[in-house]
Steps between C-alpha positions, in 0.01 A plus 500: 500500500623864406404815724584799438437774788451844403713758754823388742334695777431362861235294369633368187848380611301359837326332222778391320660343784201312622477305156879471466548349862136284516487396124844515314349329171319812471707762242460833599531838304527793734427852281642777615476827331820663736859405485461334864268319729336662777575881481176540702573220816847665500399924559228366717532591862771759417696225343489301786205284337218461768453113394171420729354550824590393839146470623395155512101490524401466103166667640684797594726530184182451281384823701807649291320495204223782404451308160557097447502383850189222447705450155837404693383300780548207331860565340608629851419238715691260244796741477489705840787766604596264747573254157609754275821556790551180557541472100741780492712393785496117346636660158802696734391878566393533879235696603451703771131719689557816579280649785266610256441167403672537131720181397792612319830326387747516792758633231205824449601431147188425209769392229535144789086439441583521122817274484295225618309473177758595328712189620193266449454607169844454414470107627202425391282446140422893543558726159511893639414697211640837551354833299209276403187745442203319442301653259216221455372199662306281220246209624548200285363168568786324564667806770569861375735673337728780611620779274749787575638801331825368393507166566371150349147416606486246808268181523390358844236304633437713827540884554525723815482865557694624775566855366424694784328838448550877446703570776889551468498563153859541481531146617258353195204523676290637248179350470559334176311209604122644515502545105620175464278334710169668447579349116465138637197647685580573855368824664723747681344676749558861541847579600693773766795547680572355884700555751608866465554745690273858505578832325370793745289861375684651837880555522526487829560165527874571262584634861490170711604275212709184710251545783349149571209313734536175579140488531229731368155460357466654152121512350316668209284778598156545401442201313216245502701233502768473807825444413748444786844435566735459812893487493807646478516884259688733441518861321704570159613799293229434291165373761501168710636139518580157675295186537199646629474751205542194224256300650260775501581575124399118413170537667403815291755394196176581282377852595577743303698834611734742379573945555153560382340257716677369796419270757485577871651311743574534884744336711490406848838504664375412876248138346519365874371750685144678466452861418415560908865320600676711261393860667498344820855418457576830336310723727754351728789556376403844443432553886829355614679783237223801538782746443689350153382555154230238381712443239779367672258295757314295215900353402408281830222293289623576135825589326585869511463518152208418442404723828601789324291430156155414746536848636580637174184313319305573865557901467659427843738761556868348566566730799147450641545325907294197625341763743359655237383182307089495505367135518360557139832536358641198684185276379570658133884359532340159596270492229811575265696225683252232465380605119765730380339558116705475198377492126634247240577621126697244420693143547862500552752184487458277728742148656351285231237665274248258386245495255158403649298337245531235204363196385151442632497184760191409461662373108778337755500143677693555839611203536701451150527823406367387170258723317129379450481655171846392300576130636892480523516858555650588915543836671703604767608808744398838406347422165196386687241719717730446824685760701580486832639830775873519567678264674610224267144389398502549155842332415343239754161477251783460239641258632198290572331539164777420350545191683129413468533529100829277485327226680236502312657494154816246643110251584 
């Protein structure tokens, strides 16, 4: 049997390898339209290549997931995190959890995760076709038939997809897939970008850029729909960052704003205490400093910094004393702590950048990865409707899908 899979991304060399290592009769044609494997798994993570999740309960990690997580329950138990590291460690790159819960390679070096594939290829019945663009995919009875731009038509009896998305399009994720697809009659759903961070209407926040919450509750104002999201942020040059902030931008990956219409959001900074603890514990530390400036008291609950820009955006004068702070003004700095409002114009890079949308599951069996539409056609990793938050979980869907597809074909 001759496969060919189409993209040496996470899920196409995991792919790869599962055939190679489970079913070495099986010839295998990996396309790649770069001059390398992996260019994405390798930046990913800051180049340290966040290669799954250290959190063990697949219930929780399928939480991960704000599209695709009935779709992957199937591929995940059968390749889990806890499997995926154990495969990595087996194959000689160690793996270590960071507090965070992020498995990386103990060498915080992506180019190890690749050289594993690389090295299997190289010993095994595995053809890597390098600056391979797939231009068609032809259904014939007997398999299908690739054809490229410059290069001799290819003839297999099984095809998968693993192109990835739009995201990184420096790297070759480009979306050529959709076209391609849609021809042999799959629907892509309608497609947006992930895991950024926001652009800001106000400047002010250019001012605290580096200044970062390990925990703050960031939520979209005004909105029928509530969209929530707890975790670490922090403030850039250019608007707001960090975990929290991507996970937030994959829950509302789909609305629509920009300059002329942006999007309000507020951000608690105190999430575990209530409005009433918050001036309770400020009103205090007011009264045990009457005679000091307010703005150097609030520095004892936030960083001076951002002290300064709350009186600034408050109309608090800077040399104004606790003594002569009226309980209105002190409940107005609570408010601002506990929903300080911000407008969105914009999406900014962001750790990994996803695309959130693709094929339609529905067209998708989750246990083979094998479309219902084209028999002997597979998908896997971002190709399909599937994106997870930050934190390893998409390389980890990836990883699985790929897997799932392999087995499948290899049976």
């Amino acid at each position: 049997m001759r496969v060919a899979i189409v993209g040496g991304g996470a899920a196409g060399m995991m792919c790869a390898a599962t055939i190679a290592e489970e079913y070495p009769r099986v010839e295998i044609f990996v396309l790649e339209k770069n001059a390398s494997l992996g260019k994405k798994v390798i930046i990913s993570g800051g180049g340290r290549c966040n290669v799954t999740t250290g959190i063990e309960d697949i219930s929780l990690i399928l939480e991960k997931y704000p599209r695709g997580n009935k779709f992957l329950q199937s591929a995940m138990h059968r390749f889990s995190p806890n499997m995926v590291s154990a495969w990595f460690e087996a194959h000689g790159v160690p793996l270590k959890c960071e507090d965070d819960l992020r498995m990386f390679p103990v060498s915080n070096n992506g180019t190890d995760i690749v050289a594993v594939f690389e090295d299997i290829f190289e010993e095994t019945n595995v053809h890597v076709k390098y600056k391979h663009n797939v231009q068609h995919i032809i259904k014939k009875n007997t398999g299908f038939v690739l054809s490229f731009k410059d290069q001799k038509d290819l003839e297999v009896d099984k095809v998968v997809v693993a192109l990835g998305g739009q995201a990184y399009r420096h790297t070759g994720s480009t979306g050529d897939g959709y076209d391609i697809l849609e021809q042999l009659g799959h629907t892509i759903t309608p497609l947006a970008p992930s895991l950024n961070s926001f652009l800001t209407k106000e400047t002010w926040p250019k001012k605290l850029s580096g200044l970062s919450f390990q925990k703050a509750t960031i939520f979209i104002a005004g909105q029928k729909k509530q969209y929530t999201s707890t975790g670490p942020f922090l403030f850039t040059h250019m608007g707001v960052s960090g975990p929290a902030i991507f996970a937030l931008s994959a829950r509302i990956a789909f609305l629509r704003y920009d300059k002329a219409t942006p999007l309000a959001i507020q951000i608690d900074i105190f999430p575990d205490l209530t409005e009433g603890e918050l001036l309770e514990k400020l009103q205090q530390t007011r009264e045990e400093h009457m005679q000091k400036t307010f703005k150097n008291t609030l520095p004892h609950l936030v960083a001076k910094s951002l002290a300064e820009e709350l009186c600034i955006l408050l109309d608090i004068p800077l040399e104004k004393k606790n003594a002569d702070m009226s309980k209105k003004e002190l409940s107005r700095v609570v408010s601002h702590l506990k929903g300080l409002p911000l407008n969105i114009t914009g999406r900014g890079a962001g750790d990994e950048f996803v695309t959130a949308g693709g094929v339609e599951l529905s067209e998708v069996d989750p246990k083979t990865m094998e479309s219902k539409i084209c028999p002997g056609l597979f998908f896997a990793g971002e190709i399909l409707d599937v994106d997870g938050y930050t934190g390893g979980f998409n390389l980890q869907a990836s990883w699985a899908t790929g897997n799932a597809a392999g087995i499948a074909i290899g049976k």
